[in-house]
C-alpha positions in Angstrom: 131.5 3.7 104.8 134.3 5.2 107.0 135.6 5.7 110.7 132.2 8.0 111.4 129.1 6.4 112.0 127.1 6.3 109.1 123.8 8.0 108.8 120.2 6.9 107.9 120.6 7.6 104.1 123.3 6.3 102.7 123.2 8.1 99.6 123.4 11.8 101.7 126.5 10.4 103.2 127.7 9.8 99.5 127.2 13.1 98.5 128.9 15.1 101.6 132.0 13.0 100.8 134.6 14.9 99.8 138.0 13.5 98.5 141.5 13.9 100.3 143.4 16.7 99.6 146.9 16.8 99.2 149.0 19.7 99.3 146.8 21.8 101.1 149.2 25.1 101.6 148.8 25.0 97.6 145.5 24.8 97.7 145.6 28.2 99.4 148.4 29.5 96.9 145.9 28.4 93.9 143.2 30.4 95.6 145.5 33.7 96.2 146.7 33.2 92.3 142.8 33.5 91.2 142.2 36.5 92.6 145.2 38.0 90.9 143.9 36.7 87.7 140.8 38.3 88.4 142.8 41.8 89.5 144.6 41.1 86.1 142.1 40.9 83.9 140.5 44.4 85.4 143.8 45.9 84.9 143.8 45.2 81.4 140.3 46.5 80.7 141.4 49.7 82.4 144.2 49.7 79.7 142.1 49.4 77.0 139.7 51.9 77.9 142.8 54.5 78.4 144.4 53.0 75.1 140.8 54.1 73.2 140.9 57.5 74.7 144.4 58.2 73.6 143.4 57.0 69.7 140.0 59.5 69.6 142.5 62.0 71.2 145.5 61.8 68.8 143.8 59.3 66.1 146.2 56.8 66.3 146.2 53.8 64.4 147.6 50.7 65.8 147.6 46.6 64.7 148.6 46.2 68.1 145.8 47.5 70.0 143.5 46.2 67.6 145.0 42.1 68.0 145.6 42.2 72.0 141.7 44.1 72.3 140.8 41.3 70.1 142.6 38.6 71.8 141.5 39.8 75.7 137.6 40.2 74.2 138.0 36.3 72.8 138.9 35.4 76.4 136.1 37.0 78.3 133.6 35.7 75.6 135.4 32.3 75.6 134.3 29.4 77.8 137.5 27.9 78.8 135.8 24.3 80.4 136.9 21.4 81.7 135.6 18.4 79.3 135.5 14.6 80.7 134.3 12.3 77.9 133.3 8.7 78.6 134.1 6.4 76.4 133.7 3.0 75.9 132.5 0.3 73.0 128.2 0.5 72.3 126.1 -0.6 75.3 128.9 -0.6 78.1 126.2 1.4 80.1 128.0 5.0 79.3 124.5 7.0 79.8 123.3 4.8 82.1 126.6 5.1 84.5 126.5 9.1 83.4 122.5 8.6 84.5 123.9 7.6 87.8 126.3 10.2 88.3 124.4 13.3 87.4 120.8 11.6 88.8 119.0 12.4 86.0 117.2 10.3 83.3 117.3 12.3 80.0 120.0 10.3 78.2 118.8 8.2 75.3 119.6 4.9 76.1 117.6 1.4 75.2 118.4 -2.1 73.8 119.7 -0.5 70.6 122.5 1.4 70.1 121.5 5.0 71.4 124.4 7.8 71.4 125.3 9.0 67.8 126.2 13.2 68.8 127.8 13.5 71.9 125.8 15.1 74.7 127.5 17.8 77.3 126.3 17.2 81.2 127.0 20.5 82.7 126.8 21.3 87.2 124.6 24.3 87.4 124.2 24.5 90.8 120.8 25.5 91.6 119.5 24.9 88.3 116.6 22.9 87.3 117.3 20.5 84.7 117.0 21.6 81.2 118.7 20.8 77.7 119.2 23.0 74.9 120.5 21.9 71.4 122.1 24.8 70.4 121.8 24.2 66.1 118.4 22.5 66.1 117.2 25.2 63.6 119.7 23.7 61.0 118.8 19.9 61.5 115.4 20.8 61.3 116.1 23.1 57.6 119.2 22.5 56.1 119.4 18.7 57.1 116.2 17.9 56.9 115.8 19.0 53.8 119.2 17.6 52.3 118.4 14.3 53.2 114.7 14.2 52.0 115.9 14.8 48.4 118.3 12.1 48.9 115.6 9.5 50.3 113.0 10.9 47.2 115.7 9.8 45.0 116.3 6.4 46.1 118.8 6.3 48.1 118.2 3.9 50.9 119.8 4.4 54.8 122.8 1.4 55.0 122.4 -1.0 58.1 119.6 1.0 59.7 117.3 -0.1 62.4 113.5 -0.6 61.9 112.8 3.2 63.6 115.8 4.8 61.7 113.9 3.6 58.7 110.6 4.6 60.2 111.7 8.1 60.5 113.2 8.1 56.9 109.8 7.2 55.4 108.5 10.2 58.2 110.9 12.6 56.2 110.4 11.4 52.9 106.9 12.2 53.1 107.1 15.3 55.4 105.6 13.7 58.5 109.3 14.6 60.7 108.2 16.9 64.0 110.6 19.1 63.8 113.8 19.4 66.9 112.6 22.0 69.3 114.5 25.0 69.1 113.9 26.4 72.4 115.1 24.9 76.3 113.7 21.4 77.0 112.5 20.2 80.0 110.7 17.1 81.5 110.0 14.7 78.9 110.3 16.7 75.9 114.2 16.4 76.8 114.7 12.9 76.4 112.1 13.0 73.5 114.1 15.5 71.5 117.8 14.3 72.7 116.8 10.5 71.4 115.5 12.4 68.3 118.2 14.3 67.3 120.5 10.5 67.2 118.5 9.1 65.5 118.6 11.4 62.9 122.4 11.7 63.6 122.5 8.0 62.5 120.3 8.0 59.6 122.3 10.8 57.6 125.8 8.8 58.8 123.6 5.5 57.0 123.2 8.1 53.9 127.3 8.7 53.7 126.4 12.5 54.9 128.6 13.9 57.7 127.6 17.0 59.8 129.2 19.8 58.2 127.9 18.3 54.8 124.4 18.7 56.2 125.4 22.1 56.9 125.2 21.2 61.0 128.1 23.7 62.9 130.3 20.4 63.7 131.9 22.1 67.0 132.1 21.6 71.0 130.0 24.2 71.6 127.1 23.3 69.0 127.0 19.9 71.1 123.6 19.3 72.9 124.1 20.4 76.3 121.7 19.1 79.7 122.5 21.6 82.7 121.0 20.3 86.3 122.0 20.8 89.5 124.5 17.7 90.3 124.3 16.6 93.8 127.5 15.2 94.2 129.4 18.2 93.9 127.0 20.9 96.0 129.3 19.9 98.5 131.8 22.4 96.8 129.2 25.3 96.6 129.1 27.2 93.6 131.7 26.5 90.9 133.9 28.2 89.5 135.0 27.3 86.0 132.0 25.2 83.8 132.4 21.6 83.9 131.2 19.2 81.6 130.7 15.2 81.4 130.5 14.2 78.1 128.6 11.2 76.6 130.0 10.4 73.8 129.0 7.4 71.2 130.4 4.1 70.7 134.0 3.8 69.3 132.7 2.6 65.9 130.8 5.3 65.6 133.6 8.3 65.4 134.7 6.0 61.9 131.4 7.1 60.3 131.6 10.9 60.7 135.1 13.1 60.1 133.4 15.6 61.9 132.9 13.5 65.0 136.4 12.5 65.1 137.6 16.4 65.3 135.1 16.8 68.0 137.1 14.0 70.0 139.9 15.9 70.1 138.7 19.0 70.4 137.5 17.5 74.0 140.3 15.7 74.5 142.6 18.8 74.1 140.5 21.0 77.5 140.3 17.5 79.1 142.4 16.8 82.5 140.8 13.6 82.6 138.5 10.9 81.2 136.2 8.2 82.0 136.0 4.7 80.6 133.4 2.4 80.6 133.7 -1.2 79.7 131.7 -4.6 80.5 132.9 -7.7 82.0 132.1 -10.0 78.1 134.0 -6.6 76.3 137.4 -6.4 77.6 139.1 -8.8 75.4 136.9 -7.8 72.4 137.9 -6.5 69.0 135.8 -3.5 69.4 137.5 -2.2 73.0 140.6 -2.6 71.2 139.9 -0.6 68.5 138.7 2.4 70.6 142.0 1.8 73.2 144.7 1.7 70.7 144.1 5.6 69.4 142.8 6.4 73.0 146.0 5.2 74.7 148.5 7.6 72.7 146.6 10.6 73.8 146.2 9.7 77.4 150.2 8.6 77.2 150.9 12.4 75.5 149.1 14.1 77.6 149.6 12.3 81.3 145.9 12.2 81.6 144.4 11.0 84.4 142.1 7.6 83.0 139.3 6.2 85.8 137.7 3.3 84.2 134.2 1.5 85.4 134.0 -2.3 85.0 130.7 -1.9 84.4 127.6 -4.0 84.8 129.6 -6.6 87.3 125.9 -7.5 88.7 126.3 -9.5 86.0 129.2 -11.8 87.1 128.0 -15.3 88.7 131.6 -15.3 90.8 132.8 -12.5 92.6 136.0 -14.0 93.1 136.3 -13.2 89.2 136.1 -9.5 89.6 139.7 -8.9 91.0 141.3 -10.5 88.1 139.0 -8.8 85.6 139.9 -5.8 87.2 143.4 -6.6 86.4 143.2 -7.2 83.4 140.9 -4.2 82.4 143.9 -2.1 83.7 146.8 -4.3 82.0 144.6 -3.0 78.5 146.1 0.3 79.6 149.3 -0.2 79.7 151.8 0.8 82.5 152.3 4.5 81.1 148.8 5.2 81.4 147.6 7.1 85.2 144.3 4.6 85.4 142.3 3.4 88.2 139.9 0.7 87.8 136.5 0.7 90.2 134.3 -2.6 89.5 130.5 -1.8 90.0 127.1 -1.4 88.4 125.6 1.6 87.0 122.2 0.7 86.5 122.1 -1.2 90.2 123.6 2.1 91.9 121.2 4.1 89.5 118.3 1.9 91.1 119.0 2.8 94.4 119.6 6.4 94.3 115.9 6.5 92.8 115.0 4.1 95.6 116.2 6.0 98.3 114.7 9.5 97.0 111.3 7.3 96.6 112.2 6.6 101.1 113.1 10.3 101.1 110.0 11.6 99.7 107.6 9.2 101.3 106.4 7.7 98.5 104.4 4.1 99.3 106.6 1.8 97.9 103.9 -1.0 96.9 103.1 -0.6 93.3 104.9 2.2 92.5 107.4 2.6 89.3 110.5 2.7 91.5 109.6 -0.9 93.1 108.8 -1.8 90.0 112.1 -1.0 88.8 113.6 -2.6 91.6 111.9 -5.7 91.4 113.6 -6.2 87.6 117.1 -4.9 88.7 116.5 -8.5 91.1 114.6 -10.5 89.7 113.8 -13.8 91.2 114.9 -12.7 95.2 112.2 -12.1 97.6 112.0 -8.7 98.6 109.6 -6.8 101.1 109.3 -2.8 100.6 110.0 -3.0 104.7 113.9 -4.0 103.5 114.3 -1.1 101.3 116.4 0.8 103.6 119.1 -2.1 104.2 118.9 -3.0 100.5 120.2 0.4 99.8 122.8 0.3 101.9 123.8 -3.3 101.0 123.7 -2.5 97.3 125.1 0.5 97.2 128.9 -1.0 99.2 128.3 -4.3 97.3 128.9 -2.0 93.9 131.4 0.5 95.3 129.3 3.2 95.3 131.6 5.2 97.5 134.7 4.9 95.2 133.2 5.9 92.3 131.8 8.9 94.0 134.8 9.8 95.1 136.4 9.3 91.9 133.9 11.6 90.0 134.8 14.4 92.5 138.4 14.1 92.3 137.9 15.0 88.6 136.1 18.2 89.8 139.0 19.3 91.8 141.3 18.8 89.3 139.4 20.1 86.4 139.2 23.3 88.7 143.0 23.7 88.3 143.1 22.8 84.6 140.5 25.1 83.6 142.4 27.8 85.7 146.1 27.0 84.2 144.5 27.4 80.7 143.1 30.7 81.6 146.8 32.2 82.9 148.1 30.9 80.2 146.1 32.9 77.7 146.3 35.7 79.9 150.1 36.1 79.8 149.7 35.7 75.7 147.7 39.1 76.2 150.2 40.5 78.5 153.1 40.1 75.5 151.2 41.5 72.7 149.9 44.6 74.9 153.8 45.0 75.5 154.4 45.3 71.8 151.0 47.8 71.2 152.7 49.9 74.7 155.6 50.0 72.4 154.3 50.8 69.4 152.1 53.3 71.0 155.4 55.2 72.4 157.2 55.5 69.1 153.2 57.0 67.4 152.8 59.4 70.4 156.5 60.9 70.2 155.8 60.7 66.3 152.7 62.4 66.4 154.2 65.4 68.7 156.6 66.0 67.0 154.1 66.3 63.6 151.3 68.0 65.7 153.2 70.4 67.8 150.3 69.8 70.2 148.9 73.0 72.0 149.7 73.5 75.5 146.3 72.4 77.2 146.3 69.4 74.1 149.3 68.8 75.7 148.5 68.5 78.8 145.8 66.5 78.5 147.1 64.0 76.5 150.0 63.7 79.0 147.4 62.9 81.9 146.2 60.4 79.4 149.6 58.9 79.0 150.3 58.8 82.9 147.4 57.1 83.5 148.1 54.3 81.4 151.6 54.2 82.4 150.0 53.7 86.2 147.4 51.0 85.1 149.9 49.1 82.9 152.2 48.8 85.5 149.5 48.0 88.0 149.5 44.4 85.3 153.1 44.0 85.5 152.8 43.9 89.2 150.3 42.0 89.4 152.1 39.6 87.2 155.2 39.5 89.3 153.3 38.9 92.2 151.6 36.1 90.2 155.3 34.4 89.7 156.1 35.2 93.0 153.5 32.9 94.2 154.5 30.3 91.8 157.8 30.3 93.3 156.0 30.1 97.1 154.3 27.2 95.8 157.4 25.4 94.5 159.2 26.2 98.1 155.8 24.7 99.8 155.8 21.7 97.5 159.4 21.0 98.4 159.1 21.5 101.9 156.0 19.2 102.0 157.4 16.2 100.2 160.3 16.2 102.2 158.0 15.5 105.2 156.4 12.1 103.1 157.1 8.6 102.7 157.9 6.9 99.8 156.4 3.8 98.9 157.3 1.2 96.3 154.1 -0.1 94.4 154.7 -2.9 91.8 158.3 -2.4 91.4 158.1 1.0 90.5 158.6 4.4 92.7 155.5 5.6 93.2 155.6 9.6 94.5 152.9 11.1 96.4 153.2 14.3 94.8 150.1 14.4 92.4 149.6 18.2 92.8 152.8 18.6 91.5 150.6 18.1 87.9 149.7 21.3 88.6 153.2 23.1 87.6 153.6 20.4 84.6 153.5 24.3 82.3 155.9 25.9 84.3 159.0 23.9 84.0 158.6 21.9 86.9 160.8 19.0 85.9 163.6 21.8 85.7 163.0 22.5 89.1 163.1 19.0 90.2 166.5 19.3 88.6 167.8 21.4 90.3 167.2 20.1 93.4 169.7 18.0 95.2 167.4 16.2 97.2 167.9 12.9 96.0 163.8 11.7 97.1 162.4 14.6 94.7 165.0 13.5 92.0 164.0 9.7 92.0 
């Protein structure tokens, strides 16, 4: 597993893993620029609190306040996330390797095609797991009842499934148990999640798309599961919300408008994405239909692309894998950042429920786990007395460890991403507050001028307008000291890469500066410009 001696439980080790940092004088730089943003964003409510007080005062009336209080309320309400869909054709094991990840076994998935609204997986650390589907009330009346007049008039669901039609004659006779509306846990989640799809699928079988069932079709109406992910306790409590996101099969985004815009509204808060893809499905028609539009936003946007060749317990020669692997990647193209990790979701799944069942000392013989076990290998001879080995064994022979680490590099990152989006709203505020302070000037020297203000008036509304000059430029400090730091960071960048080698990988230059993505807002490739160090400018 590495140059330390590995432990009696593999799957601990796993999960205290933590993936190399680069650049770590940034890293301290990123954490100083936080705090800022945090001094920042106090500064500002000072501002307004003062800017308030001068209006009941003087009874001014100002657009200006009115859009940059606006605008700053937006962002303390707003949940500015880091999104990583997985994508992949129907039945490349998406919620099965998501299962794997997260350790949890709420997301519909069986023989049929399973994941018709996309799912959110959020970290809560601490949390015990729990889903919420946040417009159940308007499947269960507005859709509901749309589609039961449809299905009373005739109309028949198109290329439907046995229990899609089962539930259509259930809601054309008023049998449906309606979605709960209130936070699932145990097996009501998996019940209700595999519930809502289906019914997902049966109105895109009746032509009907989300917002013409009167369903919110947004990010944040999505299902959401919250648990507690092991992976990443290792980096305590987080800081920004971070989501996986399960999304259906390629073909199924051409059914619905609405779950196209969804896509990119993902895409756009996304720093990164996962792709799943089995060893019969990389040359197939349906991968390249999802690539081809998936490819121009990854190439846009210099997203970072990890893709699974999934289900490679399924390969009789292993000696296959490293030209499969290949040519998953080649699918990509060579302006795509993508790193291809064969293994097997449902065999790693296996053993992290194997080893919790050693963990918990639960007898082995007869139990569901072994059970499961004995299917994931059928026809080899196994004793329960081999259980620990077979862990370990299973868990190297699928590359358990590089997906792990994988999965947490996205973390890191999305930390940074979720914290660029977040300055960059903030400075929006700053530059409208700058046009309400001067707006707010010219009213005050107008309204003195109409008032003649008494002398105690006076006074106090001077105090008033001290105060805010103070606070205000308490936020253009702050925000100097922000760029400040932004320029430190550059200088440590510099400094650092001087100090690295430079390797040639297939032909091409290859830089070991992937924190540098970090400054890819600030006109870093200016800097790089300017530089005359001729390894920076290759």
């Amino acid at each position: 597993w590495d140059s330390k001696p590995p432990s009696s439980n593999p799957v601990a080790d796993l999960d205290t893993l933590v993936p190399e940092q680069r650049g770590t004088i940034s890293r301290k730089v990123l954490q100083e620029m936080q705090q800022i943003a945090t001094k920042i964003e106090t500064k500002f409510a000072q501002c307004f609190d003062i800017a308030d007080e001068l209006n009941a005062t003087i009874g001014l009336s100002t657009d200006g306040l009115a859009t940059a209080k606006k605008a700053f309320k937006d962002l303390q309400k707003k949940e500015i996330a880091a999104y990583f869909p997985v994508y992949g054709v129907m039945k490349a094991g998406k919620s099965t390797l998501l299962s794997c990840i997260t350790r949890t076994s709420v997301l519909p998935a069986r023989a049929l095609p399973m994941t018709t609204i996309p799912i959110k997986i959020a970290h809560s650390p601490g949390a015990q797991t729990s889903a919420l589907i946040p417009n159940a009330k308007a499947w269960n009346t507005n859709a509901v009842t749309i589609m039961r007049k449809l299905l009373s008039d005739g109309h028949q669901p198109e290329s439907a499934g046995d229990h899609i039609k089962a539930m259509a004659d259930q809601i054309r006779s008023g049998r449906w148990t309606p979605l709960s509306c209130s936070r699932l846990t145990g097996d009501s989640m998996t019940e209700n999640l595999t519930k809502l799809s289906d019914l997902a699928r049966l109105a895109f079988s009746l032509k009907l798309d989300l917002d013409d069932l009167g369903v919110n079709p947004s990010v944040e109406s999505l299902p959401v599961i919250e648990t507690d992910i092991a992976l990443f306790r290792v980096f305590g409590n987080i800081k920004k919300p971070f989501y996986f996101v399960d999304t259906p099969g390629g073909n199924e985004f051409g059914v619905s408008r609405n779950l196209t815009q969804i896509n990119l509204e993902v895409i756009k808060q996304s720093s990164g994405a996962l792709y799943t893809c089995g060893p019969d499905s990389i040359d197939s028609r349906d991968n390249a239909k999802i690539l081809m539009p998936l490819i121009d936003v990854f190439s846009q946007t210099g997203m970072r692309v990890i893709a699974f060749l999934n289900k490679i317990d399924q390969i009789t020669d292993n000696q296959e894998i490293p030209e499969l692997q290949k040519k998953l990647k080649d699918k990509f193209g060579r302006s795509i950042r993508v790193e291809v990790i064969p293994t097997s979701g449902h065999k790693i799944k296996t053993m992290f429920e194997l080893q919790k069942a050693l963990d918990d000392g639960v007898p082995l013989v007869g139990s569901k786990v072994w059970r499961s076990v004995s299917e994931a290998f059928s026809g080899a001879r196994m004793s329960p007395s081999e259980a620990p080995t077979l862990v370990r064994d299973v868990l190297q022979r699928h590359n358990a460890r590089e997906l792990v680490l994988a999965v947490k590099s996205l973390y890191v990152e999305a930390e940074q991403h979720a914290f660029k989006t977040r300055c960059a709203e903030l400075r929006n505020i700053l530059e409208v507050f700058k046009m309400f302070d001067h707006q707010l000037a010219s009213s005050l020297a107008s309204k003195n001028e109409q008032l003649k203000l008494t002398s105690e008036l006076d006074k106090d509304l001077q105090n008033a307008v001290a105060l805010k000059e103070r606070v205000f430029s308490g936020v253009t400090a702050l925000t100097d000291e922000f760029d400040a730091l932004f320029g430190e960071l550059r200088s440590d960048i510099l400094s650092w890469a001087r100090t690295q080698n430079w390797v040639i990988v297939e032909g091409e230059t290859k830089r070991r500066l992937d924190y540098c993505e970090f400054l890819s807002s600030y006109h870093f490739e200016e800097w790089v410009a300017s530089t005359a160090d001729p390894k920076v400018m290759s």
